[in-house]
Biotite code that builds the C-alpha atoms (Angstrom):
import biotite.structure as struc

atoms = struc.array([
    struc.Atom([-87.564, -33.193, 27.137], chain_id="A", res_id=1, res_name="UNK", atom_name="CA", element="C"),
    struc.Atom([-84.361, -31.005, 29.260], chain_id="A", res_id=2, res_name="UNK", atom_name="CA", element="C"),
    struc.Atom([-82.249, -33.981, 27.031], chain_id="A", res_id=3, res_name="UNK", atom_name="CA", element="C"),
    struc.Atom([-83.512, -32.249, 24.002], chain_id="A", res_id=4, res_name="UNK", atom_name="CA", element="C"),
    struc.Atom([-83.121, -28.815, 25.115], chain_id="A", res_id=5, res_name="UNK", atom_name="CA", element="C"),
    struc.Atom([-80.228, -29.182, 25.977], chain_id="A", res_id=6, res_name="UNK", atom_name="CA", element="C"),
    struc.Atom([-78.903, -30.739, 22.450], chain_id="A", res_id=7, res_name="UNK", atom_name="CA", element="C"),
    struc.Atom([-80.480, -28.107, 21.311], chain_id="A", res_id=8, res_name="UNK", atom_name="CA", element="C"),
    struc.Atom([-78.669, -25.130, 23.440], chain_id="A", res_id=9, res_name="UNK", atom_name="CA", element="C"),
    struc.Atom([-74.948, -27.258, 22.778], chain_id="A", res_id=10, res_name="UNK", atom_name="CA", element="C"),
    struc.Atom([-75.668, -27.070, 18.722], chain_id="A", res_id=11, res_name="UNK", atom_name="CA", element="C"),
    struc.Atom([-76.320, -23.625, 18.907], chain_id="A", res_id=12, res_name="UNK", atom_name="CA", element="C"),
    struc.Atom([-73.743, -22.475, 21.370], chain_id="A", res_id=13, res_name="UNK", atom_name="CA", element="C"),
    struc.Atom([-71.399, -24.947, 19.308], chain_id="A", res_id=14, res_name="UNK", atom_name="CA", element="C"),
    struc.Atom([-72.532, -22.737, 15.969], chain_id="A", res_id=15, res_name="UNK", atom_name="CA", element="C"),
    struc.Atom([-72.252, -19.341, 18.085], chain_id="A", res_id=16, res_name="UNK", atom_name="CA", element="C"),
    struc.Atom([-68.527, -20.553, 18.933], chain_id="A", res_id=17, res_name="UNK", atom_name="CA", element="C"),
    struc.Atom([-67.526, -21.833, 15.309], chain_id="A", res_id=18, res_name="UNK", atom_name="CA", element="C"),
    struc.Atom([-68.495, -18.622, 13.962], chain_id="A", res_id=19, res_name="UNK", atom_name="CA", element="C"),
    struc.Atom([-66.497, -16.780, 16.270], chain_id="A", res_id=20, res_name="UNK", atom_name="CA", element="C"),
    struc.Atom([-63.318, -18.353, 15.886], chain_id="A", res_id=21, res_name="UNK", atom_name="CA", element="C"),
    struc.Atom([-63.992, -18.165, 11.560], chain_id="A", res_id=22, res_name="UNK", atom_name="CA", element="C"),
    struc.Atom([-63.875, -14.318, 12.396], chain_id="A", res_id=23, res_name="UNK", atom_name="CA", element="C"),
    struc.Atom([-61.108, -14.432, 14.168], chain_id="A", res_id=24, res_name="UNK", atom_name="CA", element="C"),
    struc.Atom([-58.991, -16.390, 11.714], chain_id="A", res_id=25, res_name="UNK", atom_name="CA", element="C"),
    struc.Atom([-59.997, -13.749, 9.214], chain_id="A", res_id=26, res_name="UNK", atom_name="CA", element="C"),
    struc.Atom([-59.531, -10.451, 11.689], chain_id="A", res_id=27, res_name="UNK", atom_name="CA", element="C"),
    struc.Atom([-55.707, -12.855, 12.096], chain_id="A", res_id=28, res_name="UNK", atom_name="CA", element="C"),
    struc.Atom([-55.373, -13.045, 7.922], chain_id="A", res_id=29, res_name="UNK", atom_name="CA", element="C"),
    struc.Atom([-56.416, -9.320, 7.615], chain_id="A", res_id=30, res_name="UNK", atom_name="CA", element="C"),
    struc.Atom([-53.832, -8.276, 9.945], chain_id="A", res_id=31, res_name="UNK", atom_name="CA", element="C"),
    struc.Atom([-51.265, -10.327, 8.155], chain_id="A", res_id=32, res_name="UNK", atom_name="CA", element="C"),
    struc.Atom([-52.081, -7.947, 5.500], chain_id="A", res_id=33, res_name="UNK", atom_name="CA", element="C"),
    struc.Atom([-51.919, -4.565, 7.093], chain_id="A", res_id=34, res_name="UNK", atom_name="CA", element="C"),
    struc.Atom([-48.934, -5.858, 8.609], chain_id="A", res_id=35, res_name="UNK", atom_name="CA", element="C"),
    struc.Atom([-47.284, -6.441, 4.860], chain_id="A", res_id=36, res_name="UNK", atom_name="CA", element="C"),
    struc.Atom([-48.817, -2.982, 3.366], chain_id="A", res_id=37, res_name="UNK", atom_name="CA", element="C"),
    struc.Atom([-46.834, -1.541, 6.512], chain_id="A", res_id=38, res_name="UNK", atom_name="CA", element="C"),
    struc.Atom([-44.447, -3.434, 5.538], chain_id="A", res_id=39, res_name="UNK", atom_name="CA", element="C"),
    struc.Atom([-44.059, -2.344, 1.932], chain_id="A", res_id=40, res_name="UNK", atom_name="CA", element="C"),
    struc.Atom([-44.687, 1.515, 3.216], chain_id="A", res_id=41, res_name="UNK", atom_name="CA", element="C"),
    struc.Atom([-41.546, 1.108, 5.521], chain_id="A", res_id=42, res_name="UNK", atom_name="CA", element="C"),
    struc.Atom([-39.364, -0.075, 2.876], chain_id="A", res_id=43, res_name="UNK", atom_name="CA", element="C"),
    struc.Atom([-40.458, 2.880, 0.682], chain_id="A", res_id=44, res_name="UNK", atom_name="CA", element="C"),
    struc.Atom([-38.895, 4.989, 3.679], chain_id="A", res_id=45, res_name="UNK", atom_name="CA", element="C"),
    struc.Atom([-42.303, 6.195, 4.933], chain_id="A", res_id=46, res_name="UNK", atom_name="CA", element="C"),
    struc.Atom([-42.619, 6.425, 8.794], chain_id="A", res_id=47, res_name="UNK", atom_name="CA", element="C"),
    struc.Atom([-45.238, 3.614, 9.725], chain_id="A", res_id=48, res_name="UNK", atom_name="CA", element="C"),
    struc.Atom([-45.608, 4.884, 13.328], chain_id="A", res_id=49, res_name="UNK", atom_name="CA", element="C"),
    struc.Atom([-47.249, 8.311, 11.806], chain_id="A", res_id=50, res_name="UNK", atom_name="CA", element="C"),
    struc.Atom([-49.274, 6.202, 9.307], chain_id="A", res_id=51, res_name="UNK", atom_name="CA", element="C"),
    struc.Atom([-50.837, 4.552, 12.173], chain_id="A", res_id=52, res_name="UNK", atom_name="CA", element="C"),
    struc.Atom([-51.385, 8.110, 13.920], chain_id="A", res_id=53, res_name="UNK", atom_name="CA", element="C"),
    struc.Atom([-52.320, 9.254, 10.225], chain_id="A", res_id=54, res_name="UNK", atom_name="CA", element="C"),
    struc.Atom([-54.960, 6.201, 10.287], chain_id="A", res_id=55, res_name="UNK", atom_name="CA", element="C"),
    struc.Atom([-55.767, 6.303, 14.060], chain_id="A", res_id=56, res_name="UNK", atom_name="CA", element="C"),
    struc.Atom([-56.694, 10.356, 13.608], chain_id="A", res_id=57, res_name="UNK", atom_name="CA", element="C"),
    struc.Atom([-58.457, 9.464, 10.367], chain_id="A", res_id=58, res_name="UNK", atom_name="CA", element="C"),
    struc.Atom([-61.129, 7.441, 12.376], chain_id="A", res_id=59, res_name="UNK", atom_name="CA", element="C"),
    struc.Atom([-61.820, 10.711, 14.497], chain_id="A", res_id=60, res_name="UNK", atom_name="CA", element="C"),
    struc.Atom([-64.078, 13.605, 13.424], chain_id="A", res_id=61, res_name="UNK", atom_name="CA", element="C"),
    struc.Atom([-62.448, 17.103, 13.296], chain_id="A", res_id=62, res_name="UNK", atom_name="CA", element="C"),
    struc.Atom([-63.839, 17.972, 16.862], chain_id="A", res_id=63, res_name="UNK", atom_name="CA", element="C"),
    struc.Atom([-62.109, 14.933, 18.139], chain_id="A", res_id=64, res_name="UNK", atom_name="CA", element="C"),
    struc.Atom([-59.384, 15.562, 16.209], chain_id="A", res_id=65, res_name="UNK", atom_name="CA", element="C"),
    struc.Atom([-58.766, 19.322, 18.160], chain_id="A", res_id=66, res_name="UNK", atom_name="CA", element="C"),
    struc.Atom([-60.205, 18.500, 21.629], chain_id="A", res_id=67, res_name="UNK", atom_name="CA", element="C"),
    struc.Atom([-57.227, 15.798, 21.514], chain_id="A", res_id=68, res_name="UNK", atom_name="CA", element="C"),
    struc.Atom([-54.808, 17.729, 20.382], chain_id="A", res_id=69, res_name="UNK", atom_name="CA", element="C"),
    struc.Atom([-55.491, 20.494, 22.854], chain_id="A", res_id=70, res_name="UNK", atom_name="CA", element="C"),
    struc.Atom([-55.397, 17.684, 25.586], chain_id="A", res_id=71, res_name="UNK", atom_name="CA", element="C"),
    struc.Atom([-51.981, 16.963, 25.157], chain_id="A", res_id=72, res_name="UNK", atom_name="CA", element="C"),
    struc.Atom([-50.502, 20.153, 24.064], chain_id="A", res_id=73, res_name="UNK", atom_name="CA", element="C"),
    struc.Atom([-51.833, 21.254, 27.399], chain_id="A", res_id=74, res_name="UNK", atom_name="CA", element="C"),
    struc.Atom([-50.172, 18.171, 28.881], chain_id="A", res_id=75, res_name="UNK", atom_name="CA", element="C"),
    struc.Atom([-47.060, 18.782, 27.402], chain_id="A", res_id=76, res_name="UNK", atom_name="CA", element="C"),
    struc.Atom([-46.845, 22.633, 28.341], chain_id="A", res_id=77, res_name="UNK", atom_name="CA", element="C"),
    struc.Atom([-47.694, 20.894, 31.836], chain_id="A", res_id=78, res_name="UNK", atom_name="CA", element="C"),
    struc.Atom([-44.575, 19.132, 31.527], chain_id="A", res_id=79, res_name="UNK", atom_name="CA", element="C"),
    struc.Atom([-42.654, 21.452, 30.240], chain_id="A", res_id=80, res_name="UNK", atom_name="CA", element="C"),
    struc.Atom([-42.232, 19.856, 26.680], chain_id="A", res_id=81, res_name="UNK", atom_name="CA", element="C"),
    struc.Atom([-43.088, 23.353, 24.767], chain_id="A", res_id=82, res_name="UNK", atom_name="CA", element="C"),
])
């Protein structure tokens, strides 16, 4: 009986693993491909560091978005950047 429950835990943790690694061949392919749309944005003579801001800040809602930017404009008055 613990034999089979046991062949029975290893297929499924073997399944739970196999699946895991086909994601993360895909999450590696679809970074490829962000990686060449950056890429082809760069050689257009856009700035890929502020399309990944752009994109990052995207993600955020607008309250986000201004509690952030007040963060580090605070920050960099701390500093004495402004």
């Amino acid at each position: 009986m613990t034999d089979t429950v046991e062949n029975v835990a290893a297929a499924e943790l073997r399944q739970f693993i196999e699946r895991i690694e086909r994601l993360e061949e895909e999450k590696a392919a679809i970074a490829d491909d962000v990686k060449d749309v950056l890429g082809e944005a760069k050689g257009r003579g856009y700035d890929t560091t502020a399309i990944r801001t752009i994109i990052r800040l995207r993600k955020k809602d607008a309250a986000e978005r201004i509690e952030e930017e007040t963060l580090l404009q605070a920050y960099m008055a701390a500093l004495g950047m402004e």
